[in-house]
NUGULO-646882 format. One record per residue (C-alpha): z, x, y. Coordinates in Angstrom, 3 decimals. Each point is the difference from the previous one (the first is absolute). Layout:
residues N
pz: Z, px: X, py: Y
...
***
This chain:
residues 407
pz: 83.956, px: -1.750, py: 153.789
pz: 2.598, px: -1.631, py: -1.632
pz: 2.579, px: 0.618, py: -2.646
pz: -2.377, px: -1.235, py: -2.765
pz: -2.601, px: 1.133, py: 1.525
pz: 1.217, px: 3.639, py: -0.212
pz: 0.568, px: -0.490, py: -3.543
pz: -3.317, px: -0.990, py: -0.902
pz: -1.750, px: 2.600, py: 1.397
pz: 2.927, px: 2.452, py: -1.684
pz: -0.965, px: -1.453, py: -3.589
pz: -3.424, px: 0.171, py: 1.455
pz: -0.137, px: 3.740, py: 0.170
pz: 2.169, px: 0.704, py: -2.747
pz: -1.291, px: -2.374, py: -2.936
pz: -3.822, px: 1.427, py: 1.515
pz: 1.184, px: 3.454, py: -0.602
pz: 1.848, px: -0.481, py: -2.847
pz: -3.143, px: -2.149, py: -2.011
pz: -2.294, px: 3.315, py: 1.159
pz: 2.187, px: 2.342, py: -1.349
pz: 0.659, px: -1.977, py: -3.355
pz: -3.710, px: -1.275, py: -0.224
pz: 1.541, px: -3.569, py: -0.300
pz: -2.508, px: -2.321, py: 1.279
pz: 2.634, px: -3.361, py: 0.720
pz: 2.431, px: 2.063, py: 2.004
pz: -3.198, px: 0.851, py: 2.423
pz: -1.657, px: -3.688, py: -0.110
pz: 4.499, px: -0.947, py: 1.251
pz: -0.368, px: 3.165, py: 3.055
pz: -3.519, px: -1.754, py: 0.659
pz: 1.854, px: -3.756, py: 0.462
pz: 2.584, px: 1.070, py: 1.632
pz: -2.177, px: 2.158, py: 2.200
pz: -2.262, px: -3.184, py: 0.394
pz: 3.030, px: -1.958, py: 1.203
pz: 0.167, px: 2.011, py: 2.771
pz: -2.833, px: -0.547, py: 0.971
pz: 0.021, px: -3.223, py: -0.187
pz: 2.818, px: 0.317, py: 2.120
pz: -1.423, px: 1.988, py: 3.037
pz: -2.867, px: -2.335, py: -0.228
pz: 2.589, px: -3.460, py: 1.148
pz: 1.386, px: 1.483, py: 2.486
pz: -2.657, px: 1.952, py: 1.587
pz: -2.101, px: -1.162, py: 3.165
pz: 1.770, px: -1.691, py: 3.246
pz: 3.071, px: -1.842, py: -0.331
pz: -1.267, px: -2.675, py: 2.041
pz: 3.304, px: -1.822, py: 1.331
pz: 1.700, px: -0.527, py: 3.229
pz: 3.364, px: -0.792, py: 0.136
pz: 1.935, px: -1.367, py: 3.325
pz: 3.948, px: 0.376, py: -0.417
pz: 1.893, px: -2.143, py: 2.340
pz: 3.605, px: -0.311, py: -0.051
pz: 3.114, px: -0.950, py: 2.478
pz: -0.483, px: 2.276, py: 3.631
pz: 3.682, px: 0.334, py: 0.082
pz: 3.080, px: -0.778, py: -2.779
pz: 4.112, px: 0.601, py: 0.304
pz: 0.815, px: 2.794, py: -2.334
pz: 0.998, px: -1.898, py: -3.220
pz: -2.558, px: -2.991, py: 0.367
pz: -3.031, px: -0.848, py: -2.234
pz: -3.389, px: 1.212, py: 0.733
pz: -2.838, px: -2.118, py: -1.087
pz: -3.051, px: 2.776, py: -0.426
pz: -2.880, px: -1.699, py: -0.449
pz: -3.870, px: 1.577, py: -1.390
pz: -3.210, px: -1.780, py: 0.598
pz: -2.593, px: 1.384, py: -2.486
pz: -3.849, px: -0.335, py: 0.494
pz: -2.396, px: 0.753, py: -2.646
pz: -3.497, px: 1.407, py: 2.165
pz: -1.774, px: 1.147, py: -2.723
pz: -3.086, px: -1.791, py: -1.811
pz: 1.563, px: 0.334, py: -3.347
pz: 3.692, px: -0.683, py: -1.631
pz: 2.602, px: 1.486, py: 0.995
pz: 2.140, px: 0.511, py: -2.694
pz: 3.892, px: -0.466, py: 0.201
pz: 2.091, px: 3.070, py: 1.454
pz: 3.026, px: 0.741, py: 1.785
pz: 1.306, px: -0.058, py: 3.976
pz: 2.522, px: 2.614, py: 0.619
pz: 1.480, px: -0.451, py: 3.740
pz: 1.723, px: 3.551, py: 1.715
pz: 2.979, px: -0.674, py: 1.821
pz: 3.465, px: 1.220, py: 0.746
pz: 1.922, px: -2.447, py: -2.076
pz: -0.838, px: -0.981, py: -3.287
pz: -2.816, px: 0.331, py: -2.282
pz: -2.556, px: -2.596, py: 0.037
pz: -2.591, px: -0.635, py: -2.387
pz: -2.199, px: -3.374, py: 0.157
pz: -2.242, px: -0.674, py: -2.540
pz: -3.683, px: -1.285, py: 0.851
pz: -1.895, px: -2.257, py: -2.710
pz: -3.779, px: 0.506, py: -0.870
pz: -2.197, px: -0.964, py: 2.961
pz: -3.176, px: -1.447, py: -0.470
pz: -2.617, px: 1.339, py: 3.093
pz: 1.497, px: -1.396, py: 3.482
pz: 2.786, px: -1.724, py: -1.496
pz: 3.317, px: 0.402, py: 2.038
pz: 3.796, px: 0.014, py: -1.101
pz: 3.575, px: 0.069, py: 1.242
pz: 2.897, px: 1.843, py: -1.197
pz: 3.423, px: 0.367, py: 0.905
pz: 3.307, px: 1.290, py: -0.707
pz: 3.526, px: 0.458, py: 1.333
pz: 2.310, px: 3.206, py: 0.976
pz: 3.392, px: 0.407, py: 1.376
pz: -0.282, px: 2.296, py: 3.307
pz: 2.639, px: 1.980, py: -1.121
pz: -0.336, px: 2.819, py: 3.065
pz: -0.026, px: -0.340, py: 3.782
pz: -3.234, px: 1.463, py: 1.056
pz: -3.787, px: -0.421, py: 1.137
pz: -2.015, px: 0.206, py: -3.523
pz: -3.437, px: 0.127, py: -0.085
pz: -1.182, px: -2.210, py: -2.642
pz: -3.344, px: 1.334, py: -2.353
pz: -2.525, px: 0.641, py: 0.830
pz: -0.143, px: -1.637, py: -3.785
pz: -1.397, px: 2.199, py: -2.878
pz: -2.426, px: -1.916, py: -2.469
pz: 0.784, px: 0.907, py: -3.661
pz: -2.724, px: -0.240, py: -2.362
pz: 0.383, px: 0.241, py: -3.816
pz: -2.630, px: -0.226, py: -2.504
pz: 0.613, px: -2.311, py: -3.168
pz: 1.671, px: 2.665, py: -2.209
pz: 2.005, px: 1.036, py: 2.916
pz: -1.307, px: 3.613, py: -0.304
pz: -1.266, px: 0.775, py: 3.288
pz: 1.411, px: -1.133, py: 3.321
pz: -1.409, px: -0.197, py: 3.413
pz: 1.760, px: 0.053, py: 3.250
pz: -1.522, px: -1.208, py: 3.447
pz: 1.713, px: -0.288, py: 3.281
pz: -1.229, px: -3.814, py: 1.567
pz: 0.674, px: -2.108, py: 2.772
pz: 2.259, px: 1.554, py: 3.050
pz: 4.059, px: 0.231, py: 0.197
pz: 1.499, px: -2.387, py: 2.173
pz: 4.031, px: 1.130, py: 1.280
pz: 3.177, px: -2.318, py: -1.078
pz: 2.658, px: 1.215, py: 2.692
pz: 3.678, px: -0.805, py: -2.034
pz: 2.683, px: -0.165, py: 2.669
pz: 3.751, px: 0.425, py: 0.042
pz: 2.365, px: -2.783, py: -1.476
pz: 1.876, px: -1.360, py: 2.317
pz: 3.676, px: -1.758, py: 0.057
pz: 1.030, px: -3.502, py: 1.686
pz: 2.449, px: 1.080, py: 2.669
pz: 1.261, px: -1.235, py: 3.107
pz: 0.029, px: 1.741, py: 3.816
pz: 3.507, px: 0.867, py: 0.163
pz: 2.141, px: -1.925, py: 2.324
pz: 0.869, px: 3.334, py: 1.988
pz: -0.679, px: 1.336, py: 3.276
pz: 1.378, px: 2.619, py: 2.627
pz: 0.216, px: -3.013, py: 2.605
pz: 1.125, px: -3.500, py: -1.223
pz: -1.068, px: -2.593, py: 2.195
pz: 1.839, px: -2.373, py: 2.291
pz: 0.442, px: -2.443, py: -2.754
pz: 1.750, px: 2.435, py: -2.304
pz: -2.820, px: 0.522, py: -2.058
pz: -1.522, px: 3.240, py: -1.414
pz: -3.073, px: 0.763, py: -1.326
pz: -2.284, px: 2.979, py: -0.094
pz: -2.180, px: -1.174, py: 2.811
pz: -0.894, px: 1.728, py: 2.551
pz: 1.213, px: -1.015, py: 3.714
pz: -1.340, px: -3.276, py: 0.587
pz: -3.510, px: -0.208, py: 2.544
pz: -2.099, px: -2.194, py: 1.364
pz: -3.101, px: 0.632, py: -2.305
pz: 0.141, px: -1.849, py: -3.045
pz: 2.131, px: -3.475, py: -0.333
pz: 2.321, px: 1.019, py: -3.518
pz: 2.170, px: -3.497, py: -0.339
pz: 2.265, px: -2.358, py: 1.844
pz: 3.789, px: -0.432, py: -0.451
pz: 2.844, px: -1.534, py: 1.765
pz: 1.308, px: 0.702, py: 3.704
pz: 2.744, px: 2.359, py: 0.513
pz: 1.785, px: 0.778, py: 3.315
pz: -1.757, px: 2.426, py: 1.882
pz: -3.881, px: -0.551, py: -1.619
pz: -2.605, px: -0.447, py: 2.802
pz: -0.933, px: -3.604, py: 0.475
pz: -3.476, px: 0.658, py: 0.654
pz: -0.196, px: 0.715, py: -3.782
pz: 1.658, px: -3.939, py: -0.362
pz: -2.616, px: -1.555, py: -2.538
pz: 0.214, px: -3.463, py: 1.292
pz: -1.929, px: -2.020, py: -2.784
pz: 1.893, px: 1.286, py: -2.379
pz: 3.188, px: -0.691, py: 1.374
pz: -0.567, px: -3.501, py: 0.716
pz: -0.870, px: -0.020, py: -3.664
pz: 3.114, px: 1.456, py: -1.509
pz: 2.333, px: -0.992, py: 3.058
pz: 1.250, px: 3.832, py: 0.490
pz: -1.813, px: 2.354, py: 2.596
pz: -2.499, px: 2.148, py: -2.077
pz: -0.657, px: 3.294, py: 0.880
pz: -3.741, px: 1.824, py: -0.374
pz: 0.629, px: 3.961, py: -1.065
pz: -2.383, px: 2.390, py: 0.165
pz: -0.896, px: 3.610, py: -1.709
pz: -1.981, px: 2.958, py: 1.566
pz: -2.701, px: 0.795, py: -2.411
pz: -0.410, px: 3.226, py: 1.241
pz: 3.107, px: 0.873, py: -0.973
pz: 0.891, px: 0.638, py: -3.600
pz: 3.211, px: -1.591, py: -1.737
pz: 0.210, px: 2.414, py: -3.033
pz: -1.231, px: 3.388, py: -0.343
pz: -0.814, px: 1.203, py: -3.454
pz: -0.314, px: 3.761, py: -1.013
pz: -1.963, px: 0.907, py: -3.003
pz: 1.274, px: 3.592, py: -1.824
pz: -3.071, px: 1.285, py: -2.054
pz: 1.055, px: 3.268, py: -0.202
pz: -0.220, px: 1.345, py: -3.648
pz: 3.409, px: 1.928, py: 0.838
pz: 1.674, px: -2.918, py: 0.622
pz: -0.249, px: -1.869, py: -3.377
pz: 0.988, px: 1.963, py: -3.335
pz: -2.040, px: 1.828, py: -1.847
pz: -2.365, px: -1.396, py: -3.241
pz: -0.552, px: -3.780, py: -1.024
pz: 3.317, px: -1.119, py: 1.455
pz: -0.763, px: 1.533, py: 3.584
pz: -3.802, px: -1.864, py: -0.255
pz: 2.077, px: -3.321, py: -1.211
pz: 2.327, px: 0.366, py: 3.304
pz: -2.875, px: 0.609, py: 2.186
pz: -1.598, px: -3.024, py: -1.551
pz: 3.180, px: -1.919, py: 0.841
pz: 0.058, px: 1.333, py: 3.352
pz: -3.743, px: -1.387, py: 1.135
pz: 1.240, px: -3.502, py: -1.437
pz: 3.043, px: -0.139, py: 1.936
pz: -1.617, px: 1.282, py: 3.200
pz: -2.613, px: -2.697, py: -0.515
pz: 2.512, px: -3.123, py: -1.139
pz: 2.067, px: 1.110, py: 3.538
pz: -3.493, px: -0.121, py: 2.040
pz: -0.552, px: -3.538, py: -1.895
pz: 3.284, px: -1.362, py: 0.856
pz: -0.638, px: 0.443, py: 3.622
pz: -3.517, px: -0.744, py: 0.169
pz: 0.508, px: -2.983, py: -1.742
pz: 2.310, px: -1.437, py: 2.410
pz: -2.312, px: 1.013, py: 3.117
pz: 2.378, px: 2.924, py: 0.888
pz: -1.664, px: 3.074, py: 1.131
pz: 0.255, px: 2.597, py: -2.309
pz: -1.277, px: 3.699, py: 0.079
pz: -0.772, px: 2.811, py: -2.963
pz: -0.686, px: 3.390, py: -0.017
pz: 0.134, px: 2.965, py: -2.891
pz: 1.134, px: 3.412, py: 0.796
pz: -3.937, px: 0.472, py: -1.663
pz: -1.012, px: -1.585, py: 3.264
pz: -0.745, px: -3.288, py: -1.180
pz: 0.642, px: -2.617, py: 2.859
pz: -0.383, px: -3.826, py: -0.081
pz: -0.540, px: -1.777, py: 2.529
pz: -2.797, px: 2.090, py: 1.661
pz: -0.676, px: -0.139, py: 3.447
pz: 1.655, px: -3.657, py: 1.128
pz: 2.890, px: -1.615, py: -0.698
pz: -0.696, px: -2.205, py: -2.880
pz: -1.981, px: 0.946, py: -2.990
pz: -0.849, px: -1.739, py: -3.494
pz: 1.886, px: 0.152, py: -2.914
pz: -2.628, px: 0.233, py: -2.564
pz: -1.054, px: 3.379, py: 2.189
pz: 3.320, px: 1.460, py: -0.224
pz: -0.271, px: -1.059, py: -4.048
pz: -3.025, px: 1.701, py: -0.375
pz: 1.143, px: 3.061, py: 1.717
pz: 2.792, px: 0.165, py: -2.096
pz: -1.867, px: -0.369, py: -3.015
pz: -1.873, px: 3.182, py: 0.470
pz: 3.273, px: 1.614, py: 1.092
pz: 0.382, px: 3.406, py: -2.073
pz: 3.303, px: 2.378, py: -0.188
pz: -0.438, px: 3.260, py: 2.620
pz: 0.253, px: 2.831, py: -2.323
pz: 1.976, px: 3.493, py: 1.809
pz: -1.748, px: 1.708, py: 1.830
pz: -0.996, px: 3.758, py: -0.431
pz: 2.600, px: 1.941, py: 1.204
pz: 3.176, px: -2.498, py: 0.004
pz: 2.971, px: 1.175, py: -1.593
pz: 0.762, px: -1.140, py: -3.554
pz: 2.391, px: -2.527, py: 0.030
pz: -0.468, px: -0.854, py: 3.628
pz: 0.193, px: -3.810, py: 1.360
pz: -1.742, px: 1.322, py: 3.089
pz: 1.903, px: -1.627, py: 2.416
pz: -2.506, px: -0.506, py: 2.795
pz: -2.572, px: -2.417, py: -1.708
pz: 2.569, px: -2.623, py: 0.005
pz: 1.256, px: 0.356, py: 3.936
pz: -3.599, px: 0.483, py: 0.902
pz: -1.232, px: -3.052, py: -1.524
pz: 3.532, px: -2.200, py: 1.261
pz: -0.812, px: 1.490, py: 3.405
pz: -3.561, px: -1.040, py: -0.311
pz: 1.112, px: -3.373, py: -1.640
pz: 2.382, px: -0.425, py: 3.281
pz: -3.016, px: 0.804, py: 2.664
pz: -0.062, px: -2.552, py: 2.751
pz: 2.997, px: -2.205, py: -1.676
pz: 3.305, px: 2.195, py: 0.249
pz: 0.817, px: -0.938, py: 3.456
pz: -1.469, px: -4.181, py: -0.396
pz: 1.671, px: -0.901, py: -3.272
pz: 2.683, px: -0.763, py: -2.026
pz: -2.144, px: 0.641, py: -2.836
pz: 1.457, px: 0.434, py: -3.728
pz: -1.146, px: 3.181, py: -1.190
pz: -0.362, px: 0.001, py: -3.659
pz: -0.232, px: 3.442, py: -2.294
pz: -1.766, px: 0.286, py: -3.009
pz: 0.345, px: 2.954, py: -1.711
pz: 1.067, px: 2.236, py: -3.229
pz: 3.190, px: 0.870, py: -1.226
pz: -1.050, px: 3.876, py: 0.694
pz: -0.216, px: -0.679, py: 3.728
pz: 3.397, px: 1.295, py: 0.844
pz: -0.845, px: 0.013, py: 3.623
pz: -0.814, px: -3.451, py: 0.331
pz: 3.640, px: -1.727, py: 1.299
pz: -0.527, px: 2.732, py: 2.647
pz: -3.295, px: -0.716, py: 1.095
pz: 0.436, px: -3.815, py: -0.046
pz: 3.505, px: 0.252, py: 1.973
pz: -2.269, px: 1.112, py: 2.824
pz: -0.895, px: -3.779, py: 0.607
pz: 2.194, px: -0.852, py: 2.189
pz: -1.755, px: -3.191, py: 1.324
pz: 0.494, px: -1.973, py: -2.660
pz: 1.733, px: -0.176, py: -3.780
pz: -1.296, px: 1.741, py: -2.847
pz: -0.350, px: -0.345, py: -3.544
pz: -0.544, px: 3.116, py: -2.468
pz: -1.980, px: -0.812, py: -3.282
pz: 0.323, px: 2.776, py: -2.353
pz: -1.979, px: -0.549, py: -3.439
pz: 0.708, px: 1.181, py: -3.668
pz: 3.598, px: 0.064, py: 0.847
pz: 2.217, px: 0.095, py: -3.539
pz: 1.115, px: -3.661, py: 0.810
pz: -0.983, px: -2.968, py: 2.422
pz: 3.061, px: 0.051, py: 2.781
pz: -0.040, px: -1.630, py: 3.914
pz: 2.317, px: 1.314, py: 2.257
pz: 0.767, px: -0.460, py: 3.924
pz: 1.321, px: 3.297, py: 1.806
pz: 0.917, px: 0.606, py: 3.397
pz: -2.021, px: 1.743, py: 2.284
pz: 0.489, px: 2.980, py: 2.331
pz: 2.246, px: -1.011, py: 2.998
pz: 1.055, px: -3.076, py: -0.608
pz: -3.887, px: -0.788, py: 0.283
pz: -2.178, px: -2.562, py: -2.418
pz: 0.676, px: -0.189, py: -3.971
pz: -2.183, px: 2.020, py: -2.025
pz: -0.341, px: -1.933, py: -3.116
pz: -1.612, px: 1.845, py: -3.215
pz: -1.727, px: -1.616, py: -3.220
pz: 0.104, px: 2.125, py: -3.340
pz: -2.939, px: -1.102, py: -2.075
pz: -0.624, px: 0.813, py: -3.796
pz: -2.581, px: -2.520, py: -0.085
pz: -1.916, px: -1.977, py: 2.659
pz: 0.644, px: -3.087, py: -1.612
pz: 3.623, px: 0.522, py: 1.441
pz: -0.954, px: -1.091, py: 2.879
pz: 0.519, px: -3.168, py: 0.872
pz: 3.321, px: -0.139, py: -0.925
pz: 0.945, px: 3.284, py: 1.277
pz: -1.228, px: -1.310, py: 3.562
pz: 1.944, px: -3.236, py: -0.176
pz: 3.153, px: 2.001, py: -0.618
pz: -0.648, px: 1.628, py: 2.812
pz: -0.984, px: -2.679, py: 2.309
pz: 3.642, px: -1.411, py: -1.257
pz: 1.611, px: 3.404, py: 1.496
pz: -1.617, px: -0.039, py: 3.232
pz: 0.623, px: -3.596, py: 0.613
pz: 4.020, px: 0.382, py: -1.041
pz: -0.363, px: 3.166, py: 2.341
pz: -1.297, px: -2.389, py: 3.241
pz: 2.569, px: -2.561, py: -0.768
***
């Protein structure tokens, strides 16, 4: 019942009572409209709602995009269906299509637009069919149709591989690649002293009139490591702490991009277990995306200490990351974590095969900084992020220290 309808029935009662009591015959022929309007009003929208709805919207969206949700309405009832109201459950926004008066059979299309505002996999409707009779007295609710999911992934940033590796190769270059193989066939570039002529790409140097040399990548083999912090403890407390986690999944996922868009293997994992590729080598993108869309924050668990940044999950999950690779790679090993996870510079100075960058989110203010690491051994580089729309140029700065570093 709605707002008027409440009313009515109120003035119902009360004028009824009030004419009985008074022996006033108009103020009980007004109770006996008003009662009459209601039911008038159970009456349209009594019996079966006869619609089905089908939502269909985008499978997957980028946090921040447009979603087009979309309602087809079918009227299977042998009479007219008068107009009503779609309401869609979701996670985002409210949404609330309106459906015109449908003659028997007759079909329509509806459709509106949201912003998917949070990462997340949202189950969209099942829709709820509002029905309202003509003095909006009375109205009906009916769940129709099925839900359908909209998966919103993490944003992601344009960056580039940095140009940085524990070995350079014999043409000076460094890049975070791993030791070059003989499985997959990465580029060609000029001969330098000391390159095996077997890898001499003839064609091509009768082209350009310089010897051109084939290099090759081991797939198996992965040329950045990325460690995902989703501890709770590691990330401030209230809405700032969820905003830095938030950040944290988008940087994790723009490093992952970076690689995997420039065919350089590239591994994940979570200290939540989370671990990307699975079983091979090589593994889709739009997996790890979807993964890391349903990606939640690991609350304590009973019995830790307050205030505790439980220093195991982290070196359990880098020594898990490093299974298989520690002793085959030069592999850039890249933290992302809170600004509560004090023991973080200690647990990623234990990669030793390779350099390492520390990402710390919901820092006070956006700094990059290069520092030397234990023993005269590789650079440990760390990002401050107050936003992960830092970035980008954050990460350039710091490809600029490393490179003035290998100069």
């Amino acid at each position: 019942m709605t707002s008027a309808g409440i009313w009515v029935a109120a003035l119902s009662v009360v004028l009824g009572a009030a004419g009985s009591a008074l022996r006033y015959p108009g103020l009980v022929g007004l109770a006996a409209g008003f009662g009459m309007a209601l039911v008038v009003a159970v009456l349209a929208v009594a019996g079966r709602d006869g619609l089905a709805v089908t939502l269909h919207s985008h499978a997957s969206v980028t946090r921040d995009d447009l979603v087009t949700v979309t309602a087809t309405a079918q009227n299977r009832r042998r009479r007219v269906r008068p107009g009503g109201r779609l309401d869609v459950p979701n996670g985002l926004a409210p949404i609330v299509l309106p459906v015109q008066r449908l003659r028997p059979g007759r079909m329509v299309t509806v459709s509106t637009r949201i912003v998917a505002t949070r990462r997340g996999v949202w189950g969209l409707g099942p829709a709820v069919s509002v029905r309202r009779d003509p003095l909006g007295l009375l109205a009906r609710t009916r769940l129709v149709g099925e839900q359908t999911t909209l998966v919103v992934r993490p944003r992601r940033y344009e960056i580039e591989p940095l140009a940085w590796s524990h070995h350079q190769r014999s043409d000076g270059s460094a890049r975070s690649l791993p030791r070059p193989g003989l499985a997959e066939f990465e580029t060609l570039r000029e001969y330098v002293p000391g390159d095996d002529t077997r890898r001499v790409h003839w064609p091509s140097s009768a082209r350009t009139g310089t010897l051109q040399v084939r290099t090759f990548v081991d797939p198996t083999t992965a040329a950045a490591l990325v460690l995902l912090d989703t501890r709770r403890l590691a990330y401030t407390e209230g809405a700032a702490g969820d905003a830095a986690f938030e950040d944290a999944v988008e940087v994790a996922a723009s490093v992952a991009h970076a690689y995997a868009g420039h065919r350089l293997p590239v591994r994940l994992r979570t200290t939540g277990g989370l671990a990307w590729p699975v079983g091979g080598s090589t593994g889709r993108e739009e997996d790890l995306l979807d993964q890391l869309a349903a990606l939640c924050v690991q609350e304590p668990r009973p019995g830790d200490a307050a205030g505790s940044s439980d220093p195991t999950g982290l070196a359990d999950a880098l020594r898990a990351l490093r299974r298989g690779d520690a002793q085959k790679t030069s592999a850039l090993l890249v933290v992302v974590t809170g600004v509560r996870a004090y023991e973080a510079p200690m647990v990623a100075g234990g990669h030793r095969t390779g350099p390492v960058i520390l990402i710390r989110t919901g820092a006070a203010r956006p700094d990059a900084r290069l520092e030397p690491g234990d023993g005269g051994g590789d650079p440990v580089a760390t990002i401050s992020l107050d936003r992960a729309a830092d970035l980008p140029d954050l990460w350039r700065r710091l490809d600029e220290l490393t490179s003035g570093r290998m100069r």
